[in-house]
mmCIF file of the N, C-alpha and C atoms, coordinates in Angstrom:
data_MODEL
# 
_entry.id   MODEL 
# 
loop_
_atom_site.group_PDB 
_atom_site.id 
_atom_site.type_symbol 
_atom_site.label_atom_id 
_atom_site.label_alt_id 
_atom_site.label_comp_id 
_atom_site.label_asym_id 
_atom_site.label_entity_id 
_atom_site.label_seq_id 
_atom_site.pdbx_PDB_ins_code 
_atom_site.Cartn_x 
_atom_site.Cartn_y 
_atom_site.Cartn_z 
_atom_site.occupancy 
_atom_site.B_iso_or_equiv 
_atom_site.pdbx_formal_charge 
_atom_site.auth_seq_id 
_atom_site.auth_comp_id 
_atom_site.auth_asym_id 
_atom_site.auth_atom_id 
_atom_site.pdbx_PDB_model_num 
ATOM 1   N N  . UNK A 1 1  ? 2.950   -23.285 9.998   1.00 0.00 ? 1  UNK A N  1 
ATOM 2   C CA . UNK A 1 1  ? 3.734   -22.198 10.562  1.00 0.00 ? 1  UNK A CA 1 
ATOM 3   C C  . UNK A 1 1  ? 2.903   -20.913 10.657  1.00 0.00 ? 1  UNK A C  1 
ATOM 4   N N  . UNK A 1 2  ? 1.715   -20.381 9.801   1.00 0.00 ? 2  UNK A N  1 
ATOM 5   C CA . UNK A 1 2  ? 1.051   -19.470 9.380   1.00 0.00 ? 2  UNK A CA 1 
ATOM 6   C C  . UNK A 1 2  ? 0.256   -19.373 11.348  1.00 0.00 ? 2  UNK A C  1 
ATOM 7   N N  . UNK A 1 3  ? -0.212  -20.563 10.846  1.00 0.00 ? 3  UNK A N  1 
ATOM 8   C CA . UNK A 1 3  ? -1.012  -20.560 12.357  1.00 0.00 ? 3  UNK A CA 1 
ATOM 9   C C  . UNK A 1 3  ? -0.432  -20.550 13.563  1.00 0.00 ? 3  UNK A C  1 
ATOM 10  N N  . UNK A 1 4  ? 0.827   -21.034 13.740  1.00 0.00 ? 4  UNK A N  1 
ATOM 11  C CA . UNK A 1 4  ? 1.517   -21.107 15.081  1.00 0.00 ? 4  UNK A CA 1 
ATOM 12  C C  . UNK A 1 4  ? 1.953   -19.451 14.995  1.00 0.00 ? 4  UNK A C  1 
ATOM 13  N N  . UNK A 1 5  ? 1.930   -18.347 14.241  1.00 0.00 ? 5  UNK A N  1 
ATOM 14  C CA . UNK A 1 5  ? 2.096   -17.655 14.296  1.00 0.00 ? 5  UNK A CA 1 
ATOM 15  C C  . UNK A 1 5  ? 0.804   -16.522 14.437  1.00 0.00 ? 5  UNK A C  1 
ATOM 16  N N  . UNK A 1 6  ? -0.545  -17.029 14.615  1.00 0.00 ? 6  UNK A N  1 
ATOM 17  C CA . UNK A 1 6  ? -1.080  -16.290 14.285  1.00 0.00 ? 6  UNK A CA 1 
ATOM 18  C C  . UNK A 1 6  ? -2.068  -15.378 12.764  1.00 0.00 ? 6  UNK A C  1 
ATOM 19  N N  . UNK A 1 7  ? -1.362  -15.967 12.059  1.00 0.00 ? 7  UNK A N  1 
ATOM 20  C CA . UNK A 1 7  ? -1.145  -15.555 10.684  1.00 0.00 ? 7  UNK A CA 1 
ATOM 21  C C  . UNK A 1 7  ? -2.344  -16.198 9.632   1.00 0.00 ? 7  UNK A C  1 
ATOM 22  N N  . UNK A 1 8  ? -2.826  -15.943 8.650   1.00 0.00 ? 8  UNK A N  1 
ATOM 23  C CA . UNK A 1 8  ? -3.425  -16.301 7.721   1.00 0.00 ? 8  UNK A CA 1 
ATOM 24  C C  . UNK A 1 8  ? -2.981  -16.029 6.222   1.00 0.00 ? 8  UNK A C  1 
ATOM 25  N N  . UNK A 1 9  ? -2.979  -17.336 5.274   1.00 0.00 ? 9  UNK A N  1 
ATOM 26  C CA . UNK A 1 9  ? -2.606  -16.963 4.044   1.00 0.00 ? 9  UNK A CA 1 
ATOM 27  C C  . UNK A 1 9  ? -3.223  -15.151 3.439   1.00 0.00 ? 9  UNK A C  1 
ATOM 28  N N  . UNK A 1 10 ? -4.410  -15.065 3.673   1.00 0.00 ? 10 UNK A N  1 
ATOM 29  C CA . UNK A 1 10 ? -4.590  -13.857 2.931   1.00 0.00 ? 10 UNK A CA 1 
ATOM 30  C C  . UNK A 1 10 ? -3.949  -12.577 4.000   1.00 0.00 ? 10 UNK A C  1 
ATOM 31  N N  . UNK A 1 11 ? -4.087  -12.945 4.911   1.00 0.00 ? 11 UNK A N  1 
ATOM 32  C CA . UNK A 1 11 ? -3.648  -11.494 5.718   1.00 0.00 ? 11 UNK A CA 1 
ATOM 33  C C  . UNK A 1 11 ? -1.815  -11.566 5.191   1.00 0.00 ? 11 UNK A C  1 
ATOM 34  N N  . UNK A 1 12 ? -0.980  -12.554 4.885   1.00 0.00 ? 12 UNK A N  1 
ATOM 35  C CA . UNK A 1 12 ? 0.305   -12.407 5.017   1.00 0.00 ? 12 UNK A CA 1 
ATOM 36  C C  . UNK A 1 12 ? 0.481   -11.950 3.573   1.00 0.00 ? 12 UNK A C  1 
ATOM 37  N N  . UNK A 1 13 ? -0.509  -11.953 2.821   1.00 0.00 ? 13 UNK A N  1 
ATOM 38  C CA . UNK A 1 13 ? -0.470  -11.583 1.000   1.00 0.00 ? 13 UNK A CA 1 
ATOM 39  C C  . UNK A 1 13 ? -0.899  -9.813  1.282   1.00 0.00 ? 13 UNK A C  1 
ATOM 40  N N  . UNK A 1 14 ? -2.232  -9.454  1.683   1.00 0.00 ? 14 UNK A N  1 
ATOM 41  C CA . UNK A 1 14 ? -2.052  -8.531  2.261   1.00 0.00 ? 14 UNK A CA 1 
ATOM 42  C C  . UNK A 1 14 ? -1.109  -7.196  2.536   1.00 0.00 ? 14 UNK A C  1 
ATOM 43  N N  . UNK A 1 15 ? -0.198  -7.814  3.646   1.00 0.00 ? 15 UNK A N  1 
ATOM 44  C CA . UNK A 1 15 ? 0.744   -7.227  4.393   1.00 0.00 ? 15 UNK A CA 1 
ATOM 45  C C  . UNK A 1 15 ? 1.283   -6.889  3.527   1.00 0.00 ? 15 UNK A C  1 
ATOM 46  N N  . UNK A 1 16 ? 1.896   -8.004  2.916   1.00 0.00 ? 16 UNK A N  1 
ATOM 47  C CA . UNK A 1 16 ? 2.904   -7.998  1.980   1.00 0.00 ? 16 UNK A CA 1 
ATOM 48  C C  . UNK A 1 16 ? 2.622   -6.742  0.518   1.00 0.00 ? 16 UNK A C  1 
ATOM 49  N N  . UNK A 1 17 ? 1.243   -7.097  0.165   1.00 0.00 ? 17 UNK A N  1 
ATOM 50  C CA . UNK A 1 17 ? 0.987   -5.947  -0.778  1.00 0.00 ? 17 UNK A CA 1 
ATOM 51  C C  . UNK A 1 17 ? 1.139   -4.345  -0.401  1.00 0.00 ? 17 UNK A C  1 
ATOM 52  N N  . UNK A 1 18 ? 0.873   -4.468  0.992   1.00 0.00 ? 18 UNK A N  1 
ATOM 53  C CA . UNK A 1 18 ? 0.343   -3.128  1.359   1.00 0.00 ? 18 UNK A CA 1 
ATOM 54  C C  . UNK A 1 18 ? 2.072   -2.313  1.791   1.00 0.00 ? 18 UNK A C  1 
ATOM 55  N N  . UNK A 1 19 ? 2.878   -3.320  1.796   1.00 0.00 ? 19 UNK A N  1 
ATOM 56  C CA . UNK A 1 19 ? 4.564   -2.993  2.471   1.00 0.00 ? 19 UNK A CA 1 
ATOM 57  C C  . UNK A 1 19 ? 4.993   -2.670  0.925   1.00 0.00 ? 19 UNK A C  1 
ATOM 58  N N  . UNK A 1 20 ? 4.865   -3.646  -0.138  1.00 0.00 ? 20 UNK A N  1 
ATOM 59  C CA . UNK A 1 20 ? 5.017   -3.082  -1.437  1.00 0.00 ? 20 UNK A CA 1 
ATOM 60  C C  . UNK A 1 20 ? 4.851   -1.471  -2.101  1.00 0.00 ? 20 UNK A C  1 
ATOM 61  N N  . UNK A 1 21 ? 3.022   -1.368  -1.499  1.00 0.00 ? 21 UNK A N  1 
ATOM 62  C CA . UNK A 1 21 ? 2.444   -0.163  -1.827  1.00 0.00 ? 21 UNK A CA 1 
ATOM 63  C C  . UNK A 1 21 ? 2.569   0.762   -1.172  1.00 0.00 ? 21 UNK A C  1 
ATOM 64  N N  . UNK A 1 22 ? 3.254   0.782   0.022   1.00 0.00 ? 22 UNK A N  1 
ATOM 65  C CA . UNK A 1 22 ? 4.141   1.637   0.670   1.00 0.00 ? 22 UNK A CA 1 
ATOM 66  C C  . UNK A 1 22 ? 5.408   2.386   -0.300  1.00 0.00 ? 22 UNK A C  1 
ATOM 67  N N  . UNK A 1 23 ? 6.032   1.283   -0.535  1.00 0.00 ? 23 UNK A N  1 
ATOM 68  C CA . UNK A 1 23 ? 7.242   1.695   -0.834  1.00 0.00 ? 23 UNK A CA 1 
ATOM 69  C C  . UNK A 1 23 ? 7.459   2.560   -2.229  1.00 0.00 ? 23 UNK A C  1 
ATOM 70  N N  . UNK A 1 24 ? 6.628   1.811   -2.887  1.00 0.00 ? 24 UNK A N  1 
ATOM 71  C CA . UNK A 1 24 ? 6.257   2.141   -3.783  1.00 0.00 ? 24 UNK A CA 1 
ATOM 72  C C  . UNK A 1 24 ? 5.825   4.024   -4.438  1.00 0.00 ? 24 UNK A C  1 
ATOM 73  N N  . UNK A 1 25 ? 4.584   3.726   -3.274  1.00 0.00 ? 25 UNK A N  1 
ATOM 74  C CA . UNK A 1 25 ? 4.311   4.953   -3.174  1.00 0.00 ? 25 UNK A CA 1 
ATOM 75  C C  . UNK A 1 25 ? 5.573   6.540   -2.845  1.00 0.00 ? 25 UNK A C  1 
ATOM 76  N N  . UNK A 1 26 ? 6.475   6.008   -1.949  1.00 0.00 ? 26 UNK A N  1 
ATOM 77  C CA . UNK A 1 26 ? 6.848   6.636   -0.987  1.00 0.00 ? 26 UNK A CA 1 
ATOM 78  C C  . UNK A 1 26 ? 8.925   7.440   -2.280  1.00 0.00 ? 26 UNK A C  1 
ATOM 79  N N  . UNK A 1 27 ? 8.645   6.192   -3.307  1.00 0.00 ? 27 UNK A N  1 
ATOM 80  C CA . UNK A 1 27 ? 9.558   6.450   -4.262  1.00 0.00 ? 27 UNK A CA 1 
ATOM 81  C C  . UNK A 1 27 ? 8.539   8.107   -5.181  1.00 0.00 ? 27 UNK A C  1 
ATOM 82  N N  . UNK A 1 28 ? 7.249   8.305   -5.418  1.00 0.00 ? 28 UNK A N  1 
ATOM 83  C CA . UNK A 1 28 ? 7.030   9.280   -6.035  1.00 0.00 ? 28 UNK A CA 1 
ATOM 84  C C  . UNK A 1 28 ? 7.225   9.182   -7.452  1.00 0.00 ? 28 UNK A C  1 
ATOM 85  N N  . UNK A 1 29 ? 7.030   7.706   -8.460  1.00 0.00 ? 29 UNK A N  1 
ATOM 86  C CA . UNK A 1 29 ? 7.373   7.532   -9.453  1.00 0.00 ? 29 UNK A CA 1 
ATOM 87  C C  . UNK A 1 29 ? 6.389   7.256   -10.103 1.00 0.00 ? 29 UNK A C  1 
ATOM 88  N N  . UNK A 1 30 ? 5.411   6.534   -9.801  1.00 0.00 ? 30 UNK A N  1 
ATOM 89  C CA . UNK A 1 30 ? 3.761   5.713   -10.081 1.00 0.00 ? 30 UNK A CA 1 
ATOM 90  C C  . UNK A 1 30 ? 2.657   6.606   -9.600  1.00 0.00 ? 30 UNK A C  1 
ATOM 91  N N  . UNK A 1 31 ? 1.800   6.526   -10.895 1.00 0.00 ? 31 UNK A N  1 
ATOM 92  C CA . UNK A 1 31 ? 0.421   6.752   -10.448 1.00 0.00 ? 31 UNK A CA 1 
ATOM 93  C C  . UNK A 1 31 ? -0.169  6.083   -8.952  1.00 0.00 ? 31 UNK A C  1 
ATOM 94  N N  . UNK A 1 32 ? -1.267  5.807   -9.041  1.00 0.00 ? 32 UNK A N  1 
ATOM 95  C CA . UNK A 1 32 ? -1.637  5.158   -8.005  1.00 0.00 ? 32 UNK A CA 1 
ATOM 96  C C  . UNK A 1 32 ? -2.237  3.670   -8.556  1.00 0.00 ? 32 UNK A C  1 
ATOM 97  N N  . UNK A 1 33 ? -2.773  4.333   -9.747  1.00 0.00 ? 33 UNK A N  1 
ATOM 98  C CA . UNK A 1 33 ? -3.397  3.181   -10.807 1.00 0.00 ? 33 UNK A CA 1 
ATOM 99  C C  . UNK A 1 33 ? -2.284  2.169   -10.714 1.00 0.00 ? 33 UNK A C  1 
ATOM 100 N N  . UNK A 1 34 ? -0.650  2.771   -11.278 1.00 0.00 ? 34 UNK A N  1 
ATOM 101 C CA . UNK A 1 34 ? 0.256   1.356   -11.490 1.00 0.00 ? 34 UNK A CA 1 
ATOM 102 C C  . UNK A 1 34 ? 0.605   0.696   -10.258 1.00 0.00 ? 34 UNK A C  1 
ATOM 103 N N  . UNK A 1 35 ? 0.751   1.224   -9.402  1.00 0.00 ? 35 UNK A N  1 
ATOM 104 C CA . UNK A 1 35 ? 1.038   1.024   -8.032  1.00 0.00 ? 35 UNK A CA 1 
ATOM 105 C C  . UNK A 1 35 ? -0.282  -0.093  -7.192  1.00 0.00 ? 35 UNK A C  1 
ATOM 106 N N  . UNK A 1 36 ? -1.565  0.321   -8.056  1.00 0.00 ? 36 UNK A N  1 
ATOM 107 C CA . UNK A 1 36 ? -2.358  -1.185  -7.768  1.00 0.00 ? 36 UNK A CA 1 
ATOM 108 C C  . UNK A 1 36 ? -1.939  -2.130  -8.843  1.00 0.00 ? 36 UNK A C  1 
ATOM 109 N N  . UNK A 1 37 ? -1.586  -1.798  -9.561  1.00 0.00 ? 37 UNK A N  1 
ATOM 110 C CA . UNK A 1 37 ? -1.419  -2.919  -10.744 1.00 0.00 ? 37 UNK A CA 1 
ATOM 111 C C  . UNK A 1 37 ? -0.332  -3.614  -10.528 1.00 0.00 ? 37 UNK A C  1 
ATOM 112 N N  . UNK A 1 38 ? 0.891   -2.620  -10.161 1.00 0.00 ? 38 UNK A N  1 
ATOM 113 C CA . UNK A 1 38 ? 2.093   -3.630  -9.628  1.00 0.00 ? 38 UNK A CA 1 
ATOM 114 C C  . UNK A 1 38 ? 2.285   -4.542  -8.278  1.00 0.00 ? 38 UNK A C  1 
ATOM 115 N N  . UNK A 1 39 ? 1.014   -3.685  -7.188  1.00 0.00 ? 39 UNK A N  1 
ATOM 116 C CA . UNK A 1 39 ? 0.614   -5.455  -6.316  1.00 0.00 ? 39 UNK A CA 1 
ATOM 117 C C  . UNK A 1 39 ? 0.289   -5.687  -6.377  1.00 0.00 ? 39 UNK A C  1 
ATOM 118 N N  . UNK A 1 40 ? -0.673  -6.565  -7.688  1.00 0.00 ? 40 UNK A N  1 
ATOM 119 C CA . UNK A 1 40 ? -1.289  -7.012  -8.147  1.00 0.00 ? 40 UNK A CA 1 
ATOM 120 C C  . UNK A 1 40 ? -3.008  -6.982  -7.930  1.00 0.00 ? 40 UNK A C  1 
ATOM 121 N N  . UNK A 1 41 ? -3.357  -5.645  -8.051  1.00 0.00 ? 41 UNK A N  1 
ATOM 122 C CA . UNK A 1 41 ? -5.034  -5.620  -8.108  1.00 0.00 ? 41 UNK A CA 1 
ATOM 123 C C  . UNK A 1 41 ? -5.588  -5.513  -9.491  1.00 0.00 ? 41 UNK A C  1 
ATOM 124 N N  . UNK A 1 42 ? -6.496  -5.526  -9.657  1.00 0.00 ? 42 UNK A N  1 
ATOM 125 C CA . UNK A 1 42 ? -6.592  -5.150  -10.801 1.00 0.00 ? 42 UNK A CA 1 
ATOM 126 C C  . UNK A 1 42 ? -7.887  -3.957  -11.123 1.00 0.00 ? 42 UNK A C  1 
ATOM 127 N N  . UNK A 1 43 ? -8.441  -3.949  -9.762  1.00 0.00 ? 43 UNK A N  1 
ATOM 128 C CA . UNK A 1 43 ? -9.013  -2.681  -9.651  1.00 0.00 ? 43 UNK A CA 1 
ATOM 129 C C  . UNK A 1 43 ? -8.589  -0.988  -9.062  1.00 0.00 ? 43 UNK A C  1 
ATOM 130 N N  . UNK A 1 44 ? -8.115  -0.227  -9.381  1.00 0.00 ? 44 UNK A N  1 
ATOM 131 C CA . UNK A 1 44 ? -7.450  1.062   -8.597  1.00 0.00 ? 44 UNK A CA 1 
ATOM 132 C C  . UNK A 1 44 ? -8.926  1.153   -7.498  1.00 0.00 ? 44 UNK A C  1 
ATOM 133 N N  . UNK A 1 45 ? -10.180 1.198   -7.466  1.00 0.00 ? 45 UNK A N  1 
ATOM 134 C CA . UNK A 1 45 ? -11.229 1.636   -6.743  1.00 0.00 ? 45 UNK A CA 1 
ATOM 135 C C  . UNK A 1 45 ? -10.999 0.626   -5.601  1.00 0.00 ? 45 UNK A C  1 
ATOM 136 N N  . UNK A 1 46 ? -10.792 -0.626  -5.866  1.00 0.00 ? 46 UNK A N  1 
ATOM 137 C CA . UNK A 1 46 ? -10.779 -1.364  -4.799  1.00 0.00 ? 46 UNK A CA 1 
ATOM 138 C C  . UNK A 1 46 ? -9.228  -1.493  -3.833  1.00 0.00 ? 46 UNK A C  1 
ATOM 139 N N  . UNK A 1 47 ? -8.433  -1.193  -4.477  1.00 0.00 ? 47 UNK A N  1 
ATOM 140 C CA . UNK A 1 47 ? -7.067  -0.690  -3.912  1.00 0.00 ? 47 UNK A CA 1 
ATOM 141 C C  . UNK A 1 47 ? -7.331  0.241   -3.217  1.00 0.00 ? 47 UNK A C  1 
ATOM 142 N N  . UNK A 1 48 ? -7.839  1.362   -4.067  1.00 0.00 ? 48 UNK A N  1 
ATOM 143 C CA . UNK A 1 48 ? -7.733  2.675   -2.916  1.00 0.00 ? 48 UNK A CA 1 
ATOM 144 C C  . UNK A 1 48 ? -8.716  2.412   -1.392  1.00 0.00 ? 48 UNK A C  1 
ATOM 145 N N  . UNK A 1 49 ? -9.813  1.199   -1.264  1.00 0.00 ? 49 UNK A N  1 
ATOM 146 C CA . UNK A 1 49 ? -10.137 1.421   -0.541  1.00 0.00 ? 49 UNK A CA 1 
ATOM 147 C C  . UNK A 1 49 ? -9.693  0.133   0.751   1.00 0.00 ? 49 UNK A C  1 
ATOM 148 N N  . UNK A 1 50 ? -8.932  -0.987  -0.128  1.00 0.00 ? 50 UNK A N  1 
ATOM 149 C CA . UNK A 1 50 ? -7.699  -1.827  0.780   1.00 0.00 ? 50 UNK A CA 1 
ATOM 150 C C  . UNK A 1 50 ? -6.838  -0.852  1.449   1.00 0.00 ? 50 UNK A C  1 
ATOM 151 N N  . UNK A 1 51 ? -6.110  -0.180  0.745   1.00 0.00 ? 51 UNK A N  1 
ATOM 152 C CA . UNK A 1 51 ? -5.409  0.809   1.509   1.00 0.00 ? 51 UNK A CA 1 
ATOM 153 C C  . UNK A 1 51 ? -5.465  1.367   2.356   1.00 0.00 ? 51 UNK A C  1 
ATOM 154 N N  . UNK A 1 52 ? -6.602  2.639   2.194   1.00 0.00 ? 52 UNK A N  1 
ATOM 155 C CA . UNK A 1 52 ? -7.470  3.376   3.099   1.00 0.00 ? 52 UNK A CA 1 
ATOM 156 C C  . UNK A 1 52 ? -7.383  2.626   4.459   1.00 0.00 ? 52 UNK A C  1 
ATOM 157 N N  . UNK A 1 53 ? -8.216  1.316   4.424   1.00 0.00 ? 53 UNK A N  1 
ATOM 158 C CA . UNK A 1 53 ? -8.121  0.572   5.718   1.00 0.00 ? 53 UNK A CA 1 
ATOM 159 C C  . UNK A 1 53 ? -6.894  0.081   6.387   1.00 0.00 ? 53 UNK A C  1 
ATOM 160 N N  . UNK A 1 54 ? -6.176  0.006   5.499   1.00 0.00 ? 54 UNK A N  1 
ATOM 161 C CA . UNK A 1 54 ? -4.695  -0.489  6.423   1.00 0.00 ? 54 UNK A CA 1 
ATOM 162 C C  . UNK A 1 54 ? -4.035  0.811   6.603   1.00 0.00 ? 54 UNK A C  1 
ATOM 163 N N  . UNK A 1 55 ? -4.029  1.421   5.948   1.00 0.00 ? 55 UNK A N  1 
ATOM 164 C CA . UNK A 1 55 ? -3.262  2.827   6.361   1.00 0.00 ? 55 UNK A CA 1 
ATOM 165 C C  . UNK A 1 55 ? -3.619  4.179   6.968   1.00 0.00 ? 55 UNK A C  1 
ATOM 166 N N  . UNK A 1 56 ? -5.113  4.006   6.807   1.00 0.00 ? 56 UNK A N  1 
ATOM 167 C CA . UNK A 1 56 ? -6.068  4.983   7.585   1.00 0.00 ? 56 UNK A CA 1 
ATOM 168 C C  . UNK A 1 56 ? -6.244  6.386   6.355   1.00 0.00 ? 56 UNK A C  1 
ATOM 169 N N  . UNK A 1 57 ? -5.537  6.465   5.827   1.00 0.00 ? 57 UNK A N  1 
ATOM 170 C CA . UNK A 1 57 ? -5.739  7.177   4.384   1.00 0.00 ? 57 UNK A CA 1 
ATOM 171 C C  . UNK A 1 57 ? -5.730  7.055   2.917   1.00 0.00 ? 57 UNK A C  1 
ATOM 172 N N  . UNK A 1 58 ? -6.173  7.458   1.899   1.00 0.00 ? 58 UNK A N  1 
ATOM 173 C CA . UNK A 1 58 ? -6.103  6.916   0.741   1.00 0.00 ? 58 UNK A CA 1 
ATOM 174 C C  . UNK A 1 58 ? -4.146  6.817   0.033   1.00 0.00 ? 58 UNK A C  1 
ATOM 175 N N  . UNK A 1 59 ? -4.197  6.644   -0.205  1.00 0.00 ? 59 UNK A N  1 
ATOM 176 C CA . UNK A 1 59 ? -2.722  6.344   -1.044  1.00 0.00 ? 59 UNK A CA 1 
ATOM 177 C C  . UNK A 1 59 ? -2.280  7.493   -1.546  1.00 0.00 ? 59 UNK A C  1 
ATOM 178 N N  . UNK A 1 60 ? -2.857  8.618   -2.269  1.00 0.00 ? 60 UNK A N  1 
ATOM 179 C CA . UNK A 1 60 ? -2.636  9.648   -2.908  1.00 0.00 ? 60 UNK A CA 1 
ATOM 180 C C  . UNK A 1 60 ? -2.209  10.542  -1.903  1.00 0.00 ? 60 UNK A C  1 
ATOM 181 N N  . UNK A 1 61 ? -2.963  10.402  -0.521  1.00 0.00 ? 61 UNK A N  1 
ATOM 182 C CA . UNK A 1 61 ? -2.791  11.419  0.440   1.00 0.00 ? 61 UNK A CA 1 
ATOM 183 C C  . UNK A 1 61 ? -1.587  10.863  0.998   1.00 0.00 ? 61 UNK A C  1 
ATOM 184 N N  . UNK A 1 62 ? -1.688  9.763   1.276   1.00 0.00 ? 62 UNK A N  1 
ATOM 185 C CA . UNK A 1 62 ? -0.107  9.155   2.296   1.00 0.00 ? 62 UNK A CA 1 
ATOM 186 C C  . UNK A 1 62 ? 1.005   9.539   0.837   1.00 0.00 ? 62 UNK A C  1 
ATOM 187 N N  . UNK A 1 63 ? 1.427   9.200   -0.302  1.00 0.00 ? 63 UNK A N  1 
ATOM 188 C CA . UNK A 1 63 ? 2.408   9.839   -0.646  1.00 0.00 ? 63 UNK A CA 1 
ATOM 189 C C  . UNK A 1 63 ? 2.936   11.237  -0.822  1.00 0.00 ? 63 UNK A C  1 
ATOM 190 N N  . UNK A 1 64 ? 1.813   12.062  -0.988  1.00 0.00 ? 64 UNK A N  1 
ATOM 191 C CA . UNK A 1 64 ? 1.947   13.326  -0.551  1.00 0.00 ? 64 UNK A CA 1 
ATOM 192 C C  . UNK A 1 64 ? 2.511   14.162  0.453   1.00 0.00 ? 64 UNK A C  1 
ATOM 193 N N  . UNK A 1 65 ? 1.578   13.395  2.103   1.00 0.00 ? 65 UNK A N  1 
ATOM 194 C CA . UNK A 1 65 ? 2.446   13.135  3.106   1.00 0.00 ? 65 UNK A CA 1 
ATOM 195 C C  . UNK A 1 65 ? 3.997   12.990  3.404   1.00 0.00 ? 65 UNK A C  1 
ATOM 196 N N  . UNK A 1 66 ? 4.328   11.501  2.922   1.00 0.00 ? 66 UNK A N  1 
ATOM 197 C CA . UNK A 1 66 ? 5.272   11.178  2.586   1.00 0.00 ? 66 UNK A CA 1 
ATOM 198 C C  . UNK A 1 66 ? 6.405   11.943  1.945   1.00 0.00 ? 66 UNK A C  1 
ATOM 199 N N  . UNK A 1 67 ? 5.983   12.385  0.626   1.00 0.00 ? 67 UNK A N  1 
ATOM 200 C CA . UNK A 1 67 ? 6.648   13.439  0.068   1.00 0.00 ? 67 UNK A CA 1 
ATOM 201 C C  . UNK A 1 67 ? 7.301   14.451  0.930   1.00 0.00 ? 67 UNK A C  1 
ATOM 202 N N  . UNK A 1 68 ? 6.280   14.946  1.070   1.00 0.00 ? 68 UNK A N  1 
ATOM 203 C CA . UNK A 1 68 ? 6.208   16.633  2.098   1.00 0.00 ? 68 UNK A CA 1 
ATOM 204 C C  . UNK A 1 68 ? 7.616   16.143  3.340   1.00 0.00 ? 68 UNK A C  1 
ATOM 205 N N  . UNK A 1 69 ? 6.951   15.217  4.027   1.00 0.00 ? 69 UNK A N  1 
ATOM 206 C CA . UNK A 1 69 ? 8.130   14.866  5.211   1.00 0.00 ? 69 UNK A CA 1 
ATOM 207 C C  . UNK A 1 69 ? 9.740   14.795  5.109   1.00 0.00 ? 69 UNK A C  1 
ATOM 208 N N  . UNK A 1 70 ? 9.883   13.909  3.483   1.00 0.00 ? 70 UNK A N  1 
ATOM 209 C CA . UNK A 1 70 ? 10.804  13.886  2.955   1.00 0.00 ? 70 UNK A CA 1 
ATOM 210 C C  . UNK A 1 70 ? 11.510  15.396  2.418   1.00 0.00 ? 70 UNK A C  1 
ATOM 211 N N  . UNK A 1 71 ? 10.962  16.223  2.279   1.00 0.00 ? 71 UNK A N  1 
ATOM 212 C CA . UNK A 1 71 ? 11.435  17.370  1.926   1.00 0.00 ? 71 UNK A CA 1 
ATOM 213 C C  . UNK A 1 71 ? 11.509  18.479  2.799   1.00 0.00 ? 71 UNK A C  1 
ATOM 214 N N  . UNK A 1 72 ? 10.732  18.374  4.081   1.00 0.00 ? 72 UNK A N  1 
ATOM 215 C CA . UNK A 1 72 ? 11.523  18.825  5.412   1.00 0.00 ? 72 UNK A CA 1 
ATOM 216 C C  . UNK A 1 72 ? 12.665  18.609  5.715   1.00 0.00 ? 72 UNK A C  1 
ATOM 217 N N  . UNK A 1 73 ? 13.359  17.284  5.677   1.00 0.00 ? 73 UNK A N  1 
ATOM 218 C CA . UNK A 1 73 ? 14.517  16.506  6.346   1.00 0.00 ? 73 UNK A CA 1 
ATOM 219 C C  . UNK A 1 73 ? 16.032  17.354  5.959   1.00 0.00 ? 73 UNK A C  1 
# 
């Protein structure tokens, strides 16, 4: 099914981490450290720079972001 879709086991683990570390982030409750630890990395250096690439910024900056937007509304 992975393939009729396009899809690869690691890219759909991935996604999935990075939709986690979204949300995650976007609650304002976690470091960034637990927030790799709770999708399971076990490096914060190498998280911050998974991230970076899927999101185009580091994690610290997108919840900040995030934050800020949320407190316009």
């Amino acid at each position: 099914k992975l393939k009729h879709e396009g899809l690869s086991f690691s890219k759909l683990i991935l996604e999935e981490r990075m939709v986690m570390a979204e949300r995650l982030l976007s609650y304002n409750l976690y470091s960034v450290g637990k927030v790799a630890e709770i999708c399971g990395y076990e490096n914060t250096s190498y998280f911050v720079s998974v991230f970076r690439r899927y999101f185009g910024v580091p994690p610290h900056q997108y919840s900040s972001r995030f934050f800020l937007e949320k407190e316009m509304m």
